[in-house]
N, C-alpha and C positions, 0 to 999 in steps of 0.2 A: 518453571513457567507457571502463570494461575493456572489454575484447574478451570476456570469457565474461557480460557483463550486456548486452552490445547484444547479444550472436547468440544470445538465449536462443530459443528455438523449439516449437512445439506450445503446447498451454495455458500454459504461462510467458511466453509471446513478450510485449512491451512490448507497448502499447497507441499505434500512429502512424497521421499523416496529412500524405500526403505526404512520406512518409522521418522528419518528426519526431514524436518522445514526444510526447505527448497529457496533461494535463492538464486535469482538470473545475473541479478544486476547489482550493483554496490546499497545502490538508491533504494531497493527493495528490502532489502535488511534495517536499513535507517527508517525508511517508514517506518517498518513493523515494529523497532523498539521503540520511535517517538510516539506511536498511537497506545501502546502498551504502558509508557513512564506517564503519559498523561492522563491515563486511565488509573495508574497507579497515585496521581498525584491529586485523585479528584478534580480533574477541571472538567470530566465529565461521566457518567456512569456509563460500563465495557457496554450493557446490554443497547442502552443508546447507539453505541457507535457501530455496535452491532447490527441491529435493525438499518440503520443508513446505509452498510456492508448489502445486507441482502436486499436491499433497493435498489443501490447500485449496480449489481452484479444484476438482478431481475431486469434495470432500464436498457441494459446495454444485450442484454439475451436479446429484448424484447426489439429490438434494433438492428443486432447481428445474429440472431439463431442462437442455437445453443450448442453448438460445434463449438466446443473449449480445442479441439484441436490444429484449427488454423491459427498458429502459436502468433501470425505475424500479424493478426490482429487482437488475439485476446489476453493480455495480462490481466490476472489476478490483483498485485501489487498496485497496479493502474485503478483498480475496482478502491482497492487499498486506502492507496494515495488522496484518490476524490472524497471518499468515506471521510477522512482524518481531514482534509480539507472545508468539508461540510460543517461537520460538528465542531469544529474549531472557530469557525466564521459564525455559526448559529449560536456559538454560547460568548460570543465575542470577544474570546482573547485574541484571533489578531483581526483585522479590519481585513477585508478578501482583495484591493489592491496590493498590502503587504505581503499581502500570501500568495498572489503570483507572481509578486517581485521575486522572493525566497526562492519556491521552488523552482522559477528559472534561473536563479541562481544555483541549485545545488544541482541543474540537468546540465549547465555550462559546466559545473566542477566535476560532474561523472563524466564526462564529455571530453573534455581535459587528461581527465586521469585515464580514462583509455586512450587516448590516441598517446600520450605517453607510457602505455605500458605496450601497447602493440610495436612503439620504434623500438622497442628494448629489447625485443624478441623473447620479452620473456610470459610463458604461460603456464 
């Protein structure tokens, strides 16, 4: 993993347990590696998307308190997700109607995928 996305610190810090990244959700993983390949691929610099990270995460404190632990309102990946939305739209590779087409697309396909893994009984 880069060295300036694992040692990010204060409200940007990753979300671990026991030394490893944390995911909730399918969709929270997929963020984290699309904001990472796109940082990898130059379409914007990490520290950019970074700063957006700690805005984000500041607007929504600045809103809901800073109780991270009423989980059923505070995701992280959520803070994430907007961040990578943000700087995606501001450096205009996709146009911000497409990009909430997409990601309702891809909360219809985690959506999907659990209510088919929950009939399955498997966990």
């Amino acid at each position: 993993m880069r060295r300036d996305v694992a040692g990010m610190r204060g409200a940007a810090q990753l979300p671990r347990r026991n030394g490893e990244l944390v995911f909730e959700e399918p969709w929270e993983s997929r963020a984290f590696g699309l904001a990472v390949a796109a940082a990898d691929a130059d379409v914007y610099d990490w520290e950019e998307f970074r700063q957006l990270l700690i805005a984000e995460i500041g607007a929504w404190e600045s809103e809901h308190g800073h109780d991270h632990n009423e989980r059923d309102q505070w995701r992280y990946y959520a803070r994430w997700l907007q961040s990578l939305q943000d700087v995606l739209a501001k450096k205009g590779v996709v146009a911000p109607d497409e990009l909430a087409r997409r990601v309702g697309e891809l909360e219809r396909e985690d959506d999907h995928a659990h209510e088919h893994y929950d009939r399955e009984g498997a966990h």
